[in-house]
VMD Tcl script that builds the backbone (N, CA, C; Angstrom):
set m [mol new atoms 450]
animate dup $m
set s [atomselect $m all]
$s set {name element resname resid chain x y z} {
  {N N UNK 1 A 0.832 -1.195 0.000}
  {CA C UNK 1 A 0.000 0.000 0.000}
  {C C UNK 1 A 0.874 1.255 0.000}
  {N N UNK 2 A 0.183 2.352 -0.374}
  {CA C UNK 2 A 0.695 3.474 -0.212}
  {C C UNK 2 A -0.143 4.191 0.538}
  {N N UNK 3 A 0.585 5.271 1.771}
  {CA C UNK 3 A -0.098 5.941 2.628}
  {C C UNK 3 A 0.190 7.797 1.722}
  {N N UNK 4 A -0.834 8.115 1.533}
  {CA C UNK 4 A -1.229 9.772 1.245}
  {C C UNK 4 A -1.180 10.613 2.593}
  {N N UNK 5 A -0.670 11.266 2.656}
  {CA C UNK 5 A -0.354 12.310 3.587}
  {C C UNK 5 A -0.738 13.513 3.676}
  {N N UNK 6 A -1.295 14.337 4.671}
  {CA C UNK 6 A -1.219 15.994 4.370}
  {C C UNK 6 A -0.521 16.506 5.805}
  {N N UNK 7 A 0.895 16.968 5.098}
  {CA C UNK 7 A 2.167 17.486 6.234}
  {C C UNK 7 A 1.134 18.007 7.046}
  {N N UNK 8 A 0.753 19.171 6.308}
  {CA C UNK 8 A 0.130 20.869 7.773}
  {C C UNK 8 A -0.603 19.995 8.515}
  {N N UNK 9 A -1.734 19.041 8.619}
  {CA C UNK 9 A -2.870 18.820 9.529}
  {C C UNK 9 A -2.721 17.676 10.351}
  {N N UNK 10 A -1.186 17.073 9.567}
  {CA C UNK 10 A -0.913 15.480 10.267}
  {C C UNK 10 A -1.855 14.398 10.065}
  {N N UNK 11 A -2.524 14.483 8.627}
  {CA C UNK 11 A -3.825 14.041 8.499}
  {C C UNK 11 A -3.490 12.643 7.713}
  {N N UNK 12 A -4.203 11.645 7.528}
  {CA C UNK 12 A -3.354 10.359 6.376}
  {C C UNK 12 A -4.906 11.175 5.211}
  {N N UNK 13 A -4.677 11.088 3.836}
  {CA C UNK 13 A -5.781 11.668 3.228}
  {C C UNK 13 A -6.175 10.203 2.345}
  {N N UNK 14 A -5.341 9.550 1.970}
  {CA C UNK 14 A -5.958 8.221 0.939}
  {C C UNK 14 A -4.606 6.868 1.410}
  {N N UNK 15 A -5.484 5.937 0.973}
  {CA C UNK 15 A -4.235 4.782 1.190}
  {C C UNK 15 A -4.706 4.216 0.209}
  {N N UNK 16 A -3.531 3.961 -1.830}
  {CA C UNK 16 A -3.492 3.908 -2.276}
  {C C UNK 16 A -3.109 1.915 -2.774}
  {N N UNK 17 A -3.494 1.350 -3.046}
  {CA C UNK 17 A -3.467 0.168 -3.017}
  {C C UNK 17 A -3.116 -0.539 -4.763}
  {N N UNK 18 A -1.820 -1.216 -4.452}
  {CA C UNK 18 A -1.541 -1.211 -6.321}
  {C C UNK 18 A -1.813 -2.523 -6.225}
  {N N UNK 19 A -1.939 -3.791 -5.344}
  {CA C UNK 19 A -2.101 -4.734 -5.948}
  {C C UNK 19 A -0.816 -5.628 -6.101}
  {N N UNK 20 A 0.432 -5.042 -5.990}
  {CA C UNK 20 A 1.702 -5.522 -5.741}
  {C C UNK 20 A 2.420 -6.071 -4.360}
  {N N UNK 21 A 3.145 -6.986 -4.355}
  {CA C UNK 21 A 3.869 -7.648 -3.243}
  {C C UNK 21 A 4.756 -6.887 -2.694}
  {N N UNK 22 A 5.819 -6.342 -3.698}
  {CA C UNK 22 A 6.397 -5.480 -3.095}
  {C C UNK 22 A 6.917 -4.245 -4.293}
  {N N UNK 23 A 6.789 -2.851 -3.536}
  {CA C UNK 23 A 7.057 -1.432 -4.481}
  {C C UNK 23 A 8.317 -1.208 -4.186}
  {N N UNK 24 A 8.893 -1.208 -5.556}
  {CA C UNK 24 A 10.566 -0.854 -5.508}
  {C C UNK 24 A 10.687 0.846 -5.564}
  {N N UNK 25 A 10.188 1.786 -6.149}
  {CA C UNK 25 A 10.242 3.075 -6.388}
  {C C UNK 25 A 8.660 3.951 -6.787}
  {N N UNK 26 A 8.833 5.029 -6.629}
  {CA C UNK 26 A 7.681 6.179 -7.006}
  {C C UNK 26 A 8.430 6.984 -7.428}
  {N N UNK 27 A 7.038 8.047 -8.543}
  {CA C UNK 27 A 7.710 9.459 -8.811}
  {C C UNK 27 A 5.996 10.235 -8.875}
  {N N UNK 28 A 6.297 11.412 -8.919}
  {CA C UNK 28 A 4.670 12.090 -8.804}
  {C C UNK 28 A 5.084 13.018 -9.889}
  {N N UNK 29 A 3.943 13.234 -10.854}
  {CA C UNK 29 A 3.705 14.017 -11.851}
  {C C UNK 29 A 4.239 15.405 -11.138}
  {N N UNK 30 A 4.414 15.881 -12.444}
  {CA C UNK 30 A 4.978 17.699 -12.021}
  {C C UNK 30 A 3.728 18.173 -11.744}
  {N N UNK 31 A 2.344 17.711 -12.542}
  {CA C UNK 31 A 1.147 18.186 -11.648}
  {C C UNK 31 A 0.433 17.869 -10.484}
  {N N UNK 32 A 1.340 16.998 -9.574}
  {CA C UNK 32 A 0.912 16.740 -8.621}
  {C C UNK 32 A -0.400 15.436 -8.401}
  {N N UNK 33 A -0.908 15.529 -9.398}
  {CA C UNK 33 A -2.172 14.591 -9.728}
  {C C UNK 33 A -2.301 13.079 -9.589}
  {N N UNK 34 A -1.024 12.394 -10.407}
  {CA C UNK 34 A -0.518 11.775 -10.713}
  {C C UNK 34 A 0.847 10.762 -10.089}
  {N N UNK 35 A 0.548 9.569 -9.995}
  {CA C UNK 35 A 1.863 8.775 -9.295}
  {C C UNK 35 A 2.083 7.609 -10.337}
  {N N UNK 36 A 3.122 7.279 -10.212}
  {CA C UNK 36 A 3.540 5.890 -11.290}
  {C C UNK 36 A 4.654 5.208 -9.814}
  {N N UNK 37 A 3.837 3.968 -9.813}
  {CA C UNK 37 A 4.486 3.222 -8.653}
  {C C UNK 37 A 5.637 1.645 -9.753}
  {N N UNK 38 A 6.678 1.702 -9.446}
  {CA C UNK 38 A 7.486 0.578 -10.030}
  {C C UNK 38 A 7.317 -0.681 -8.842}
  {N N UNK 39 A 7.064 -1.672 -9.363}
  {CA C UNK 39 A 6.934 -3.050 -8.238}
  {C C UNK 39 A 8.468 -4.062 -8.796}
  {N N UNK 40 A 8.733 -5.056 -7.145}
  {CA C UNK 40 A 9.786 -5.759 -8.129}
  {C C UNK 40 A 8.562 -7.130 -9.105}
  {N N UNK 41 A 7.594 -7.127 -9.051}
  {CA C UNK 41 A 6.744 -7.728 -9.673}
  {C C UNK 41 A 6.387 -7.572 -11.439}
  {N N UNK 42 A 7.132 -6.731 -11.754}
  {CA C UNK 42 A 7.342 -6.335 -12.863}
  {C C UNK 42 A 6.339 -5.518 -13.481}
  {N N UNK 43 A 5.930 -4.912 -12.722}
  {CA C UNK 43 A 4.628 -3.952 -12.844}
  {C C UNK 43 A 4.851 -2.169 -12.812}
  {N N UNK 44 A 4.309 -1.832 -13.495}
  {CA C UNK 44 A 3.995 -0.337 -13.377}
  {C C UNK 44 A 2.854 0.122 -12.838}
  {N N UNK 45 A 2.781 1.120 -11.690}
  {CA C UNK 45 A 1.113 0.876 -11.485}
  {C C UNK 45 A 0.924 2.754 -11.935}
  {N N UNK 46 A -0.170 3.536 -12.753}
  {CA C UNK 46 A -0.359 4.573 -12.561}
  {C C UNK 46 A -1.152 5.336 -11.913}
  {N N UNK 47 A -1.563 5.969 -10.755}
  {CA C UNK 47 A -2.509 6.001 -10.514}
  {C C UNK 47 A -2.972 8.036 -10.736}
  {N N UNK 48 A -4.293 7.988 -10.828}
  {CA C UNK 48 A -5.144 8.789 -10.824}
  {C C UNK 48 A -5.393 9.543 -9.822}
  {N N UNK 49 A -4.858 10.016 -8.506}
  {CA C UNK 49 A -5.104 10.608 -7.489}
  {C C UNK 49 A -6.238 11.295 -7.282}
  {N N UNK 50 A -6.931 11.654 -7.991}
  {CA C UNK 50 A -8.142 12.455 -8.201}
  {C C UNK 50 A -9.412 11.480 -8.128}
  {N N UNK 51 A -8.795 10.721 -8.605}
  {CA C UNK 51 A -10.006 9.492 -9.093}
  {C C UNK 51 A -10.473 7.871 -7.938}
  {N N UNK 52 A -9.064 7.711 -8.266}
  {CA C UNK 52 A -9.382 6.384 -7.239}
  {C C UNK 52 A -8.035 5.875 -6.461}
  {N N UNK 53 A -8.576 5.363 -5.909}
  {CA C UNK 53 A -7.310 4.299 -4.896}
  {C C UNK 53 A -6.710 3.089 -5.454}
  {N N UNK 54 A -7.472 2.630 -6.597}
  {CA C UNK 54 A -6.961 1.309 -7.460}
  {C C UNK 54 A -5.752 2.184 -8.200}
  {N N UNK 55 A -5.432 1.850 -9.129}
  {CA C UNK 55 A -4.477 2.058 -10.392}
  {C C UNK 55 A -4.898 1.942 -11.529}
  {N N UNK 56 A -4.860 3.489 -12.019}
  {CA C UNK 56 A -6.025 3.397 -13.119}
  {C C UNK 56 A -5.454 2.872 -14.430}
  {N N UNK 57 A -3.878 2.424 -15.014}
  {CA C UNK 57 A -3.666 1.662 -15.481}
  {C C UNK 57 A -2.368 0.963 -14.933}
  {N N UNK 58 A -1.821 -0.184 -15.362}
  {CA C UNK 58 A -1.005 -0.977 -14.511}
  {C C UNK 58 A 0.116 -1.528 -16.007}
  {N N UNK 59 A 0.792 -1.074 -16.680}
  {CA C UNK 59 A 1.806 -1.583 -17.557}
  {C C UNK 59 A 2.678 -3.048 -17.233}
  {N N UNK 60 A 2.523 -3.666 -17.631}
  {CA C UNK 60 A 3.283 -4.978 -17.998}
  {C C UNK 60 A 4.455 -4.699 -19.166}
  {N N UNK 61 A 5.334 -4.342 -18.934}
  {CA C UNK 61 A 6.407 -4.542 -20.355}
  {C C UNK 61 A 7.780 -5.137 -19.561}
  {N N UNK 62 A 8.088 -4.856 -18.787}
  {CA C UNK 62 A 9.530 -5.360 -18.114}
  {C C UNK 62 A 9.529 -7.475 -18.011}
  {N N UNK 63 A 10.519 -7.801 -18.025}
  {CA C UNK 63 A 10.004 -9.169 -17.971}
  {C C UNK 63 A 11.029 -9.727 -16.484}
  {N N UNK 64 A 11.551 -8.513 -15.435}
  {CA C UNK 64 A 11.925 -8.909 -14.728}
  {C C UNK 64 A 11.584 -7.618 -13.724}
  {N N UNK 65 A 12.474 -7.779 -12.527}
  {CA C UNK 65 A 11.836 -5.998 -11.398}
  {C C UNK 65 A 12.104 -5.117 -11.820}
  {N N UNK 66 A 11.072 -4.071 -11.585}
  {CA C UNK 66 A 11.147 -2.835 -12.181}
  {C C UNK 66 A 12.284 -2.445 -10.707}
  {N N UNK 67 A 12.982 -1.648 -11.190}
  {CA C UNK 67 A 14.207 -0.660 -10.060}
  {C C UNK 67 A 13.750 0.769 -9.944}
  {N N UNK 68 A 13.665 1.453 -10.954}
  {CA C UNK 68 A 13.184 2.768 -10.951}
  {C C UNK 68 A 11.954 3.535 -11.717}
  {N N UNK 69 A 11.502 4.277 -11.259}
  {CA C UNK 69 A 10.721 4.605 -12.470}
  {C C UNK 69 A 10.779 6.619 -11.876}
  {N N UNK 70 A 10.492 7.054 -12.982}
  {CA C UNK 70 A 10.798 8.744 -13.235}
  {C C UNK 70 A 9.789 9.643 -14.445}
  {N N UNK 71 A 9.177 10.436 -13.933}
  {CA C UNK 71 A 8.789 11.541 -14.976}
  {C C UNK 71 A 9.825 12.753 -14.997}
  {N N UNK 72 A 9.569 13.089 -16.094}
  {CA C UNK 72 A 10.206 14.476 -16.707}
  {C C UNK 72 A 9.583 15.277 -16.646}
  {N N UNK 73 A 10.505 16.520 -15.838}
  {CA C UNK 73 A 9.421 17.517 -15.178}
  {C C UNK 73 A 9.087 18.488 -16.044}
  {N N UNK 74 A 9.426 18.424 -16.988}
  {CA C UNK 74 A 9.294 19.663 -18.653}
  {C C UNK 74 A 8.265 19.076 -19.560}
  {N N UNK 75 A 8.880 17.810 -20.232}
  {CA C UNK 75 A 8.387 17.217 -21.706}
  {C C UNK 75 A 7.606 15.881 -20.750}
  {N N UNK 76 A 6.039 15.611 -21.535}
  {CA C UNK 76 A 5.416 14.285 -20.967}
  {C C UNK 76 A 5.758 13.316 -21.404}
  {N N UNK 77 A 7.704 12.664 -20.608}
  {CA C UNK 77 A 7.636 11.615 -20.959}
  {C C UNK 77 A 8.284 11.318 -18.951}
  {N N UNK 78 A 7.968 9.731 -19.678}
  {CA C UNK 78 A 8.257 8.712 -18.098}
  {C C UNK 78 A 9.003 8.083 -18.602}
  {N N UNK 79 A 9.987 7.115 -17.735}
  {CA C UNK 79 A 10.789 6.390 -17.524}
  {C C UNK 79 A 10.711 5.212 -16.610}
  {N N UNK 80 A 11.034 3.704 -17.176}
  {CA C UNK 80 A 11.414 3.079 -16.281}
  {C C UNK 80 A 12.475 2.020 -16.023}
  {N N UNK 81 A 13.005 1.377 -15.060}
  {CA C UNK 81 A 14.171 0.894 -15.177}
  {C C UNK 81 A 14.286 -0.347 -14.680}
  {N N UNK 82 A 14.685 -1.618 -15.447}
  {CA C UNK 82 A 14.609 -2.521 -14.459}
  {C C UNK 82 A 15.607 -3.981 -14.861}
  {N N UNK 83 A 15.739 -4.840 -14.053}
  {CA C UNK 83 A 16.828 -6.275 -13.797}
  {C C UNK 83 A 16.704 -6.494 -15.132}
  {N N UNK 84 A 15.439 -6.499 -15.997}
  {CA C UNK 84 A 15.802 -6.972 -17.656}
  {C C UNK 84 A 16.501 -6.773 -18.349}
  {N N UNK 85 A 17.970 -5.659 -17.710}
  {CA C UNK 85 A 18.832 -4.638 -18.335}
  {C C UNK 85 A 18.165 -3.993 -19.615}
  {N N UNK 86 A 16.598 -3.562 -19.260}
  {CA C UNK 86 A 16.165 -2.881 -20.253}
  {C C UNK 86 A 16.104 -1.546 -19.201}
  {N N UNK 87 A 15.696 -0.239 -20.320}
  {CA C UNK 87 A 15.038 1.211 -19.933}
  {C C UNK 87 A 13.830 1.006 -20.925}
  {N N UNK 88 A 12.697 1.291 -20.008}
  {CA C UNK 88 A 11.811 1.751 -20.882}
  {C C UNK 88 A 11.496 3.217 -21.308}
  {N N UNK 89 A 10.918 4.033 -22.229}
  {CA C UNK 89 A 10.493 5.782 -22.227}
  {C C UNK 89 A 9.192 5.206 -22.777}
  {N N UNK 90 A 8.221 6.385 -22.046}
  {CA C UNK 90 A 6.950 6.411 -22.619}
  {C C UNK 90 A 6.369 7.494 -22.508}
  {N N UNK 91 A 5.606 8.027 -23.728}
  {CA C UNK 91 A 5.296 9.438 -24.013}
  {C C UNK 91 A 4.156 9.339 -23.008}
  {N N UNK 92 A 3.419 10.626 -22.310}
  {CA C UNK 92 A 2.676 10.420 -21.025}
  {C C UNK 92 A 2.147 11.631 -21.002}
  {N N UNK 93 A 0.850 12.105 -21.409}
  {CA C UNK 93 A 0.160 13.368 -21.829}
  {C C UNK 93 A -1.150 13.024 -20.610}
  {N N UNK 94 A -1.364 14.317 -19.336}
  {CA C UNK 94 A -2.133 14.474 -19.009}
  {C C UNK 94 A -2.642 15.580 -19.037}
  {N N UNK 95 A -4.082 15.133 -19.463}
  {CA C UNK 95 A -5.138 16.552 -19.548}
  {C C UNK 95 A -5.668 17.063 -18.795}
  {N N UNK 96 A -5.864 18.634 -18.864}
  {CA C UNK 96 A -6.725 19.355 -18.450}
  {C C UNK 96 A -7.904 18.654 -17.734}
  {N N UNK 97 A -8.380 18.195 -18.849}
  {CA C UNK 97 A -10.020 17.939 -19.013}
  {C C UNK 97 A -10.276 16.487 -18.242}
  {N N UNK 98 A -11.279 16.847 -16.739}
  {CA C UNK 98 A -10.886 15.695 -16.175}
  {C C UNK 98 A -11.756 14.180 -16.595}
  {N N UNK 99 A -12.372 14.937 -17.967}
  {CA C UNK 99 A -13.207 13.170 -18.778}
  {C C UNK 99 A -12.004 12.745 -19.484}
  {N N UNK 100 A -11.213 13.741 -19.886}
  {CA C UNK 100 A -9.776 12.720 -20.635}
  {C C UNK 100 A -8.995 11.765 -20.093}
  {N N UNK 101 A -8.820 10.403 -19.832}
  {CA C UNK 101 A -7.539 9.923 -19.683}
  {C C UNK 101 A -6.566 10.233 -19.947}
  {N N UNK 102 A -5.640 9.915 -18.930}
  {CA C UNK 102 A -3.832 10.025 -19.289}
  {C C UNK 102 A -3.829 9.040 -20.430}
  {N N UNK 103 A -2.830 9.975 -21.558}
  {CA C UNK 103 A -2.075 8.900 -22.886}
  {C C UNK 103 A -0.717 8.422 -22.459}
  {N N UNK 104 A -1.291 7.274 -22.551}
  {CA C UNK 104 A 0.444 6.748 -22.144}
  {C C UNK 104 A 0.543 5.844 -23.578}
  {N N UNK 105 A 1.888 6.136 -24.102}
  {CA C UNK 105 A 2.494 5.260 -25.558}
  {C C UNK 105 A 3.752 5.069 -25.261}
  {N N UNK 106 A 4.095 3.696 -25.516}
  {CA C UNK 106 A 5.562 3.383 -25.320}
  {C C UNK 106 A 6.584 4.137 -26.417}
  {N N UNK 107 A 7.545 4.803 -26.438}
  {CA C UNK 107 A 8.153 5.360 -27.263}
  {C C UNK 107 A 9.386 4.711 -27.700}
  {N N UNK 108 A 10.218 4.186 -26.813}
  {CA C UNK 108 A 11.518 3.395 -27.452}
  {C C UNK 108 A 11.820 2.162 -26.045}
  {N N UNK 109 A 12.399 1.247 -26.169}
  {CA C UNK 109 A 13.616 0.352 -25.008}
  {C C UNK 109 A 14.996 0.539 -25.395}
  {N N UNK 110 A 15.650 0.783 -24.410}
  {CA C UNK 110 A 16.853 1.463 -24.300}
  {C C UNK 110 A 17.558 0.007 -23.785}
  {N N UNK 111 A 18.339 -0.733 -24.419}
  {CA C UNK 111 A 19.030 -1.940 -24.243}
  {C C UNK 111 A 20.493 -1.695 -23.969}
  {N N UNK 112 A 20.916 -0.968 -23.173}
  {CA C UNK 112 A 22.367 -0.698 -22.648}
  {C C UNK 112 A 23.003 -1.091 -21.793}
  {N N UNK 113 A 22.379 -1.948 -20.502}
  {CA C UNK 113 A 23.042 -2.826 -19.493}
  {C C UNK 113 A 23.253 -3.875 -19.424}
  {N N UNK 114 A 24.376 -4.999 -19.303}
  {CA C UNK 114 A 24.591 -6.040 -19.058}
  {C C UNK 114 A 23.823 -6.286 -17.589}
  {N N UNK 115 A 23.189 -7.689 -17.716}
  {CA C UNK 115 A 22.332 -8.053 -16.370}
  {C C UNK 115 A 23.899 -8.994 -15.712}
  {N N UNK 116 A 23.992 -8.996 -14.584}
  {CA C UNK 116 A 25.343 -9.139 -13.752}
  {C C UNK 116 A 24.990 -10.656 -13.256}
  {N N UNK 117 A 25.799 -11.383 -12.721}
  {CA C UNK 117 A 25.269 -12.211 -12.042}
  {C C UNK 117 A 24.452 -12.843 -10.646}
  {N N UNK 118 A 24.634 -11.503 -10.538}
  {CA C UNK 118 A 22.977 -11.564 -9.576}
  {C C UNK 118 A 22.074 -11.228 -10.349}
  {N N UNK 119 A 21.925 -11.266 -11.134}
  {CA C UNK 119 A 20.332 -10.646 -11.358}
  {C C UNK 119 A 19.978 -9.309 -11.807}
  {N N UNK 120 A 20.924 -8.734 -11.612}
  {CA C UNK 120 A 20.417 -6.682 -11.402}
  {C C UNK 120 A 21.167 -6.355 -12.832}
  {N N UNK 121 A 19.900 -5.442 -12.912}
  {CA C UNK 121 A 20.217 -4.862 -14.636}
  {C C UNK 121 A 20.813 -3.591 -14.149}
  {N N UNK 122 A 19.420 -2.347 -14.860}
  {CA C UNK 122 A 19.144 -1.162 -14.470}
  {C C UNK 122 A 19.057 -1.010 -13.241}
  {N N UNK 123 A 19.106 -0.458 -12.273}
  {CA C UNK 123 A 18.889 -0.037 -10.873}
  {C C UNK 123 A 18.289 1.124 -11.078}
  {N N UNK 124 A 18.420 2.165 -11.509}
  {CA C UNK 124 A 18.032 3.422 -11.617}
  {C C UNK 124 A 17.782 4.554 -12.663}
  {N N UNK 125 A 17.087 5.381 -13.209}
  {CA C UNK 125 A 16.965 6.017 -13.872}
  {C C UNK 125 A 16.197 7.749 -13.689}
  {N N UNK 126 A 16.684 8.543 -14.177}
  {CA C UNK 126 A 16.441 9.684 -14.223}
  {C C UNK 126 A 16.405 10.979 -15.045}
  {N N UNK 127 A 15.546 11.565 -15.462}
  {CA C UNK 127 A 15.203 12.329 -16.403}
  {C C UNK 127 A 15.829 14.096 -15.885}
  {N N UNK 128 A 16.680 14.848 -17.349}
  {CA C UNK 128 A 17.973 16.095 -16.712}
  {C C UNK 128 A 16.530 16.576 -16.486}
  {N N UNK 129 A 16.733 17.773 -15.519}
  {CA C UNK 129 A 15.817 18.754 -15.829}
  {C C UNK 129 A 14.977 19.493 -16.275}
  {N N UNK 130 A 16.014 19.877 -17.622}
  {CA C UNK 130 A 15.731 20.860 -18.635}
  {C C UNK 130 A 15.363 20.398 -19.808}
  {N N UNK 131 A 16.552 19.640 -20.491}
  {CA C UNK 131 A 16.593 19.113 -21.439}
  {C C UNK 131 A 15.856 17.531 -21.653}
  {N N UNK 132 A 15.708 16.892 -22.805}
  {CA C UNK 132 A 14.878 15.455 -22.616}
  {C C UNK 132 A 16.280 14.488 -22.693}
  {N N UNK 133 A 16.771 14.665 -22.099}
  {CA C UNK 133 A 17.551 13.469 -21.518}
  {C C UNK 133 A 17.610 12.352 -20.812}
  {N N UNK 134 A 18.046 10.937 -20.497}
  {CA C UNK 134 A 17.874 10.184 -19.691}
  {C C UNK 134 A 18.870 9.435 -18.833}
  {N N UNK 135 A 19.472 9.913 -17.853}
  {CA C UNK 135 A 20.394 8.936 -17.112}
  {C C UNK 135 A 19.922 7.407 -16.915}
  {N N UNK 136 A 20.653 6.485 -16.778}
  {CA C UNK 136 A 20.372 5.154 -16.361}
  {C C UNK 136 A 21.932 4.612 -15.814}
  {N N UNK 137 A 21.410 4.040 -14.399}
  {CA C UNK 137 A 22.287 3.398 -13.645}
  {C C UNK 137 A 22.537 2.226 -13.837}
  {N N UNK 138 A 23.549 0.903 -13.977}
  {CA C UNK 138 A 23.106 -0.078 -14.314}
  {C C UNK 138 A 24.084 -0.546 -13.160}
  {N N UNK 139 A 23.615 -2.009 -13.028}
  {CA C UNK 139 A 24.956 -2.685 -11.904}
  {C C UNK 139 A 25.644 -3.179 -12.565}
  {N N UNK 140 A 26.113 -3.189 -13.795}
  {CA C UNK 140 A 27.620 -3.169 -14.569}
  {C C UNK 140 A 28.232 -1.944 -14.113}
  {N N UNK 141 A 28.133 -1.218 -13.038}
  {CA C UNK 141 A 28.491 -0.093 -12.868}
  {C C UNK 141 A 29.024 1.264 -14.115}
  {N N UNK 142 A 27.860 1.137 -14.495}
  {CA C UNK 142 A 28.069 2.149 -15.938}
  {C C UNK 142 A 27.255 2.976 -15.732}
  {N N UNK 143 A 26.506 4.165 -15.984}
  {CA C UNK 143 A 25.850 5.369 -15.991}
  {C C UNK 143 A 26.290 5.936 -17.418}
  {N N UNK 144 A 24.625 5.619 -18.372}
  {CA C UNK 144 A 24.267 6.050 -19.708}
  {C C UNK 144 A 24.069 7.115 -19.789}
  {N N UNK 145 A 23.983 8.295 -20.698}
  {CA C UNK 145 A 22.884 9.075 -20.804}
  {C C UNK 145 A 22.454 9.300 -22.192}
  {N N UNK 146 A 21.629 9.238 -22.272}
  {CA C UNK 146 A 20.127 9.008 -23.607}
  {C C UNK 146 A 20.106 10.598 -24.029}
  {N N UNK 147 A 20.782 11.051 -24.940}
  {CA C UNK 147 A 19.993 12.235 -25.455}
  {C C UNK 147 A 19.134 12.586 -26.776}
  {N N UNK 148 A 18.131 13.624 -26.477}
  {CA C UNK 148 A 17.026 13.788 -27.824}
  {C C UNK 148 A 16.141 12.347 -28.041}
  {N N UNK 149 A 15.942 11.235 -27.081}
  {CA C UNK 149 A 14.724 9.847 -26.944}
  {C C UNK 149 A 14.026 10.270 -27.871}
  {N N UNK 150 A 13.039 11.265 -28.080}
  {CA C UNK 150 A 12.009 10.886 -29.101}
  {C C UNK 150 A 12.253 11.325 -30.113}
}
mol reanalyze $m
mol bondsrecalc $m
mol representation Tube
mol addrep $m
């Protein structure tokens, strides 16, 4: 589960439930609205904060634990990272308009880490600032960076 919080009142406001065994990482939309939970279950969960406590969609593409997952606080894209020594990017448009769904489209897999012999691909990933760039950590101890993805 995930516990929702409000600092000022010391209040818990939602307890967010993905359905996963265990959550390796979070990141929250630059609008606040929005969470994308990474499981080592190989799951993405997105959820809707506005809407519900389930996960209003749940991505399957990794075929081993997700390690990280990241939005870009400029351009709507996400990131995720995981033991498959894959990166995933996916273009990620939320609207205004609260009858629209979030568009989520896979945009590329980023195949740059050797998986080690434990097991661990990617560990981590992160989107620059400014620019659409993508760091990725891998436990080959290497650190990529992805520039111009789409």
């Amino acid at each position: 589960h995930i516990l929702v919080y409000h600092l000022l009142r010391q209040l818990r406001l939602k307890k967010l439930s993905s359905g996963a065994k265990w959550i390796s990482s979070m990141d929250i939309h630059p609008s606040g609205d929005h969470l994308i939970v990474g499981t080592y279950d190989r799951r993405v969960c997105w959820f809707d904060l506005d809407l519900s406590d389930k996960p209003h969609k749940t991505l399957k593409y990794h075929e081993k634990a997700v390690r990280g997952v990241a939005y870009h606080k400029r351009y709507p894209l996400f990131a995720t990272a995981s033991d498959d020594g894959s990166t995933h990017v996916f273009h990620s448009r939320v609207f205004d308009d609260l009858m629209r769904n979030p568009l989520i489209v896979p945009v590329k897999v980023l195949k740059a880490h050797e998986v080690g012999k434990g097991g661990l691909g990617v560990l981590d990933c992160l989107f620059h600032p400014v620019q659409p760039w993508l760091f990725s950590a891998g436990a080959d101890g290497v650190v990529h960076l992805f520039q111009n993805i789409p």
